[in-house]
N, C-alpha and C positions, 0 to 999 in steps of 0.2 A: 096504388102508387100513382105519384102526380108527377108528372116532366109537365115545365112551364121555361119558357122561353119568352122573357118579357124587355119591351120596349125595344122593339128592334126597330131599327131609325133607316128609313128607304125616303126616298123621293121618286114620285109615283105623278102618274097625270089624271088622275079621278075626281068629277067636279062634271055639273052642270052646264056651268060655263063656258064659253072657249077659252077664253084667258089660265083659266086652271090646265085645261087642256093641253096647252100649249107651255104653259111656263111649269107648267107642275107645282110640289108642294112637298112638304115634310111630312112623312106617315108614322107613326109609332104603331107597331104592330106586336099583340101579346096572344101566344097560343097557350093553351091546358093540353093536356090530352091526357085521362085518365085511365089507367091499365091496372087489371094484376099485378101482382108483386110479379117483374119480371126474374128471369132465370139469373139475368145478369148479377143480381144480388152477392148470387153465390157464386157464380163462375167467375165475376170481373172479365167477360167478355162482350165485347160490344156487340157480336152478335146474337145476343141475347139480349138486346133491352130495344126502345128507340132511340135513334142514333139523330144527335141535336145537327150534326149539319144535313140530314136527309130533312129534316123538320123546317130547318132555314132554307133551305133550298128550293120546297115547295114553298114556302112564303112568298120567296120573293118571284117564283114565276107567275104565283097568282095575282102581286102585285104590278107585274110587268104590263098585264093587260088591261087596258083602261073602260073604267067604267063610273057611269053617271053617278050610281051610290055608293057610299059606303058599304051599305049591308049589302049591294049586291058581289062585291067584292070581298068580303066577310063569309058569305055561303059557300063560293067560289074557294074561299084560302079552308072552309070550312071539311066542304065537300071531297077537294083533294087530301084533304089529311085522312079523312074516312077512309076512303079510298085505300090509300097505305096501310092505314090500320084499322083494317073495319072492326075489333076486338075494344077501339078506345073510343072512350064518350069526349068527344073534343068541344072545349069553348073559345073562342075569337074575341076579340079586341081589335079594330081598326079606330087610330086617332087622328083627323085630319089638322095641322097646324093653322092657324088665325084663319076660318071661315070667312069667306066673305058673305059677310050677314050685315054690314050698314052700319055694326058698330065695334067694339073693339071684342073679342072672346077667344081665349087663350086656343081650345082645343074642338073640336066639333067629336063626338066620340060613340061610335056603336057597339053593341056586345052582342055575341048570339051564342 
């Protein structure tokens, strides 16, 4: 079974830079986290599957804390999902909005 939670839109202060640091930026953030056919299937109970705001919730604290990478921040949102569910093979998506890279580039984008 796949729960996916995609493009969740945070603004975050991750970036090299101070200016990023400081003024922040627009993130898109996409989790996976694959599991067993949960019980939920059959019961229709939530405490039987993973529960999408426990999933959002650790996003966005792993977002809260700032950091120079991407991917460092990707292991981080990675890691704590383990953490919750260490039973689930989880993949990450961290999207940073217009990089500053010198010329125009819609998304700067990591997956792990």
């Amino acid at each position: 079974m796949l729960i996916r939670l995609e493009d969740i839109c945070l603004t975050a202060y991750h970036g090299v830079l101070a200016q990023e640091r400081e003024q922040g930026n627009t993130f898109m953030v996409t989790v996976s986290l694959e599991v067993p056919e949960s019980r939920g299937v059959l019961t229709d109970d939530i405490a039987h599957t993973i529960n999408y705001q426990q999933v959002y919730d650790i996003v966005c604290q792993q977002m809260a804390k700032p950091s120079n990478l991407l991917e460092h921040v990707a292991g981080h949102i990675r890691h704590a999902l383990q953490q919750a569910w260490p039973k689930a093979q989880v993949h990450v998506q961290v999207k940073k909005k217009n990089p500053p890279v010198g010329g125009q580039v819609a998304w700067a984008t990591i997956e792990l």
